[in-house]
Residue frames relative to the residue before (quaternion, step in Angstrom):
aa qw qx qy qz dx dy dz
X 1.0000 0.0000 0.0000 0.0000 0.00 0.00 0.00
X 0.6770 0.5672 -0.3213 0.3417 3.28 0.90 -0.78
X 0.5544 0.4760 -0.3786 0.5681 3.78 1.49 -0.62
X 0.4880 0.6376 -0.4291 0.4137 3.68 0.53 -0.10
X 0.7555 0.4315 -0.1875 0.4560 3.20 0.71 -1.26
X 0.6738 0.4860 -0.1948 0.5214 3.28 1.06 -0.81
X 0.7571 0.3015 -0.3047 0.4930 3.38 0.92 0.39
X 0.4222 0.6566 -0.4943 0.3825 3.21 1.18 -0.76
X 0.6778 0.5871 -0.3364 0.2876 3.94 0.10 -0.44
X 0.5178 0.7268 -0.0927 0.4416 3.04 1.41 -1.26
X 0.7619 0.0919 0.1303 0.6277 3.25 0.75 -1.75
X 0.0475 -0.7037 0.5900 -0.3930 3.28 0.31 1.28
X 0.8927 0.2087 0.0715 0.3930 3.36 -0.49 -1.79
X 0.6735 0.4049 -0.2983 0.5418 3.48 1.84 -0.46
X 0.7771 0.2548 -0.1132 0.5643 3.85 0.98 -0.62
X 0.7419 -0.3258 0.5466 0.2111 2.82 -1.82 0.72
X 0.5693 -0.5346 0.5996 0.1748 3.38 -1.47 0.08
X 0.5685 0.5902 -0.0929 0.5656 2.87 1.03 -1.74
X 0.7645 0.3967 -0.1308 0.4910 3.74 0.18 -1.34
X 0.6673 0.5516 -0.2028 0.4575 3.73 1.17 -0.19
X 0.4356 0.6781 -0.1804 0.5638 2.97 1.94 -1.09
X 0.7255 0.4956 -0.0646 0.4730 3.43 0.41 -1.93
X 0.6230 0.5298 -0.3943 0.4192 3.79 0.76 -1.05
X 0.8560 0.3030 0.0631 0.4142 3.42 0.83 -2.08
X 0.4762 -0.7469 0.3817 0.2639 3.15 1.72 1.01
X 0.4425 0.5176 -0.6089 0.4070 3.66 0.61 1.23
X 0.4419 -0.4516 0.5349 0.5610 3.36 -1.44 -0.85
X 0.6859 -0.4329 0.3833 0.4418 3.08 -2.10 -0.14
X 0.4884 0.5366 -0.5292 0.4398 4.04 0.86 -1.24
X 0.6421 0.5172 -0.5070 0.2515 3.88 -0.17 -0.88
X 0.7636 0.5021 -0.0120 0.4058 3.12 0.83 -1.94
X 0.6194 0.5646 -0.3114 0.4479 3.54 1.78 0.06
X 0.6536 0.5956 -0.1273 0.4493 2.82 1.75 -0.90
X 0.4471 0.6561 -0.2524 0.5531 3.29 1.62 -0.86
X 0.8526 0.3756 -0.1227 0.3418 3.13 0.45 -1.83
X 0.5796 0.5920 -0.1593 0.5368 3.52 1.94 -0.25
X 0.4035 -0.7176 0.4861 0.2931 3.54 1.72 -0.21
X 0.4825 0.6279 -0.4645 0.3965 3.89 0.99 0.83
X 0.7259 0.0409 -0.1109 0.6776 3.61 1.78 -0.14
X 0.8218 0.2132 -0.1548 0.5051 3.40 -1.74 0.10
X 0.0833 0.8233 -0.5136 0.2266 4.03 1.06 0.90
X 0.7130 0.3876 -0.2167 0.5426 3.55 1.03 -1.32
X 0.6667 0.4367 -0.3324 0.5043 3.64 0.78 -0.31
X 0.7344 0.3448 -0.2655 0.5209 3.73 0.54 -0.74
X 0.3787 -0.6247 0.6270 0.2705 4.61 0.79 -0.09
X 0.4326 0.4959 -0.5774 0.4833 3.54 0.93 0.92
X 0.4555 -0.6253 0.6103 0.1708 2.36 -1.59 1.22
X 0.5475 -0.6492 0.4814 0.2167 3.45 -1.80 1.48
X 0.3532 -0.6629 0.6178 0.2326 3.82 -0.75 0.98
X 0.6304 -0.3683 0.5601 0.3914 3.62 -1.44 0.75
X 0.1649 -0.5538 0.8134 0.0667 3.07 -2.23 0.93
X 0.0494 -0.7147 0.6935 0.0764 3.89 -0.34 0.95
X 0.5345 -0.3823 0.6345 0.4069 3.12 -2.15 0.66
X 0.5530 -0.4851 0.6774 -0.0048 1.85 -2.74 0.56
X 0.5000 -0.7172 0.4215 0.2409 3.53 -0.17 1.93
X 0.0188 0.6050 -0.7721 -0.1933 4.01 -0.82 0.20
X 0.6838 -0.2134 0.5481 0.4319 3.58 -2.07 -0.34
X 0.8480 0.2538 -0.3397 0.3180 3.65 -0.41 -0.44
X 0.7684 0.3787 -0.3318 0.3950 3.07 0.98 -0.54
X 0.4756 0.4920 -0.4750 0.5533 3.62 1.31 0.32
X 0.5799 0.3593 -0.5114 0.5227 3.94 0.61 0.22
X 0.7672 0.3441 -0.4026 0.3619 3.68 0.38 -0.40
X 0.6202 0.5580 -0.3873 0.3923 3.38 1.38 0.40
X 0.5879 0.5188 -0.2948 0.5462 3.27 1.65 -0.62
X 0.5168 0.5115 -0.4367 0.5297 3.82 1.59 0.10
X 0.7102 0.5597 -0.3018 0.3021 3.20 0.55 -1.21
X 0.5692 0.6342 -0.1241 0.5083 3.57 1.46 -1.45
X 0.5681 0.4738 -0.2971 0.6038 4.18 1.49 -0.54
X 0.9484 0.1122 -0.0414 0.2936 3.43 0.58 -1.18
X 0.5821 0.6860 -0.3154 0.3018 3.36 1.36 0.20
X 0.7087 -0.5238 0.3804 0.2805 3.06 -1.06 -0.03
X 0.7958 0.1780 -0.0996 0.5702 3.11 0.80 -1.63
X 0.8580 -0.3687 0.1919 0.3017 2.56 -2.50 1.40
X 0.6089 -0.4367 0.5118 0.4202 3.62 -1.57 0.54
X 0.5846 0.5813 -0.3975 0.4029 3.97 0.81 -1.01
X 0.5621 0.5079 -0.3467 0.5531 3.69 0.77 -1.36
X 0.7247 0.4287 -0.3583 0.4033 3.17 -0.42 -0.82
X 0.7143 0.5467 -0.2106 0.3828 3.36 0.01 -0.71
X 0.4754 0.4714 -0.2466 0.7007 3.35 1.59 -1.30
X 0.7847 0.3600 -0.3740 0.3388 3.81 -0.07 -0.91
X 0.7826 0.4383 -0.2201 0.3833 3.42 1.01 -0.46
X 0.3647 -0.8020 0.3192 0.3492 3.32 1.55 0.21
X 0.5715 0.4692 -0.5320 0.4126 3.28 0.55 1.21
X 0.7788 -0.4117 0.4238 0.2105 3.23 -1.84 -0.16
X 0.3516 -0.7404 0.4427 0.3635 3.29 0.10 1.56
X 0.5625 0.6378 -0.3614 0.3825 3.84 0.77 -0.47
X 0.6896 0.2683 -0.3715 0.5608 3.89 1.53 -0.37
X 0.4054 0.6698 -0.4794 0.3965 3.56 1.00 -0.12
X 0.7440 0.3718 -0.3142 0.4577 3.63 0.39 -1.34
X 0.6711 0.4606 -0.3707 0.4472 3.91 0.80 -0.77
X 0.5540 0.5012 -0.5103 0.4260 3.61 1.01 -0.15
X 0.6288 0.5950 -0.3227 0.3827 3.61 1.03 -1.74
X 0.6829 0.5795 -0.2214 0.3857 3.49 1.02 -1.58
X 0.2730 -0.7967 0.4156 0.3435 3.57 1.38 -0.68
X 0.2617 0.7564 -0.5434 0.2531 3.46 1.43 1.01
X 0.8119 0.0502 -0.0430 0.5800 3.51 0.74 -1.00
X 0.6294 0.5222 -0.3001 0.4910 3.53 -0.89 0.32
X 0.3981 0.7906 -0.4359 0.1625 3.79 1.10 -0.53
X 0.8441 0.1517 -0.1918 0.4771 3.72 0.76 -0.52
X 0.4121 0.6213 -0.5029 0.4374 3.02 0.60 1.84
């Protein structure tokens, strides 16, 4: 795995994912993830993507409380709740989350 990483840079702009996968006898999901900064970050100088919580029922009611009466920005929130100001608005929006 580790020559993977150490090449995966290289061939970027000349290969395929898909064709990288195939070179170093992994799959591609491996070599997407690498290439997305979701693994082997400290080895590839990719930058690590956010890990956000996971939303339960209660705590999307205490966000959909929190979003009626608070102060801070819909962003804050979001930052406080470890998620993606993007699921915040689909909670707010009542796209997802609706019977909470």
């Amino acid at each position: 795995m580790g020559r993977v990483c150490e090449q995966l840079a290289p061939f970027k702009p000349k290969m395929s994912l898909k064709e990288i996968a195939e070179k170093y006898g992994t799959n591609i999901e491996t070599i997407y993830r690498i290439d997305k900064g979701k693994t082997w970050a400290g080895v590839t100088g990719r930058k690590k993507l956010p890990e956000y919580d996971k939303l339960s029922h209660r705590k999307v009611c205490a966000l959909k409380r929190a979003l009626s009466r608070s102060f801070l920005s819909e962003k804050k929130l979001a930052e406080n709740y470890n998620i993606k100001y993007s699921t915040l608005c689909d909670i707010r929006d009542g796209k997802t989350w609706e019977d909470a």
